[in-house]
Phi, psi and omega in degrees: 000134177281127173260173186275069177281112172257130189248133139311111172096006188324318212270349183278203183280319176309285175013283232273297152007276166349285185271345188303318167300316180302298172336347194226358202237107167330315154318330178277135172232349165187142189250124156235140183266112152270096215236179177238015177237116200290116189245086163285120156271150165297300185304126161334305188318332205261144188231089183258138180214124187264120175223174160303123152282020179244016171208053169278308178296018160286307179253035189305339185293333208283327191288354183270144205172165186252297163259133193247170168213134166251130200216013183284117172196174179207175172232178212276325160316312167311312198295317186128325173186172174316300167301348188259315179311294203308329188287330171288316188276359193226289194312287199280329150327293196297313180309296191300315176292304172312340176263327159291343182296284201342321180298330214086355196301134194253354183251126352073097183240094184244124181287065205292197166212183177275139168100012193295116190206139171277000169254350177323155174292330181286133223246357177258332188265316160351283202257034152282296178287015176261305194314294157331302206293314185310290185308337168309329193246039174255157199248055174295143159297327198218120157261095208235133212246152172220119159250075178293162186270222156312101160288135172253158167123159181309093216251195233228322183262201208237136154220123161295323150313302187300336207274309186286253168359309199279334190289309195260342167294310190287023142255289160340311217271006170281314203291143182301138184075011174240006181303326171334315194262015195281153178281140170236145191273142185324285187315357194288300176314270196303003189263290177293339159322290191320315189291302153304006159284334187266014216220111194306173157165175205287191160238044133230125170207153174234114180271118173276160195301340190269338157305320137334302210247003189279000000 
């Protein structure tokens, strides 16, 4: 039997990835992208819906699904600001996994980073690990978190940081004791989502960037 996937962040470098992979996996028999942009696909399967995301219990029927991937995020230049970034990477994520446990969704697939901790000095791996630690008390049969490093790969806006980084890493990341930190490319990253959707597994598990690249 093809399960129901809704994907969240459809429109990023993972997302876009993602969805383009489900579209093609056997399992999947229909994809809706919720997106707060209009995301046209080619595949019959994919379903797009531009709703507000500041009126998501508005739109709780669109969460019934066998599986959701949350794959949303921004920075803090796009955004504007700090407070503006958190509503995105924490408030409206966190919102959205609640109204799928509530929908029944029973698989939960979230796109975390390496270093994710709610006590960090950083103020992006914070409320990467606030995000984790919430959704963790959620009532999914399966949780499953990826925390990938620097992504590389095409994106749809510009980062100039990430721009620099993707140039100067995949070299820093030669020197001993630094592969850990090494960059990976979205599809790399949507591959294994793809992969762990098909797949039995515990009902917590977290994939680290060297788990990533297997």
């Amino acid at each position: 039997m093809t399960k129901k996937a809704l994907i969240i962040g459809a429109t990023g470098l993972i997302g876009r990835q993602l969805t383009d992979q489900l579209a093609d996996a056997d399992h999947i028999g229909e994809i809706v992208t919720l997106t707060r942009r209009p995301a046209p696909h080619p595949s019959a399967r994919v379903r797009n819906e531009v709703e507000n995301f500041e009126r998501l219990p508005d739109f709780a029927q669109l969460f019934q699904a066998d599986l959701m991937f949350s794959c949303l995020g921004t920075t803090r230049s796009q955004a504007g600001s700090l407070q503006a970034q958190r509503r995105v990477d924490v408030d409206y994520q966190l919102q959205a996994a609640q109204l799928a446990a509530e929908a029944g969704v029973a698989h939960y697939l979230l796109v975390s980073s390496s270093g994710a901790n709610p006590n960090s000095s950083s103020a992006y791996l914070r409320m990467k690990g606030e995000l984790e630690q919430a959704v963790m008390r959620l009532p999914f049969a399966r949780i499953s978190i990826f925390r990938p490093s620097l992504l590389l790969g095409d994106r749809a806006e510009t980062r100039p940081a990430e721009k620099l980084g993707s140039w100067l890493l995949p070299l820093i990341c030669t020197l001993p004791g630094l592969r850990r930190y090494r960059p990976i490319r979205g599809e790399q990253v949507a591959a294994k989502m793809v992969q762990v959707s098909n797949t039995p597994g515990p009902a917590v598990e977290t994939f680290t960037l060297d788990e990533l690249f297997d």
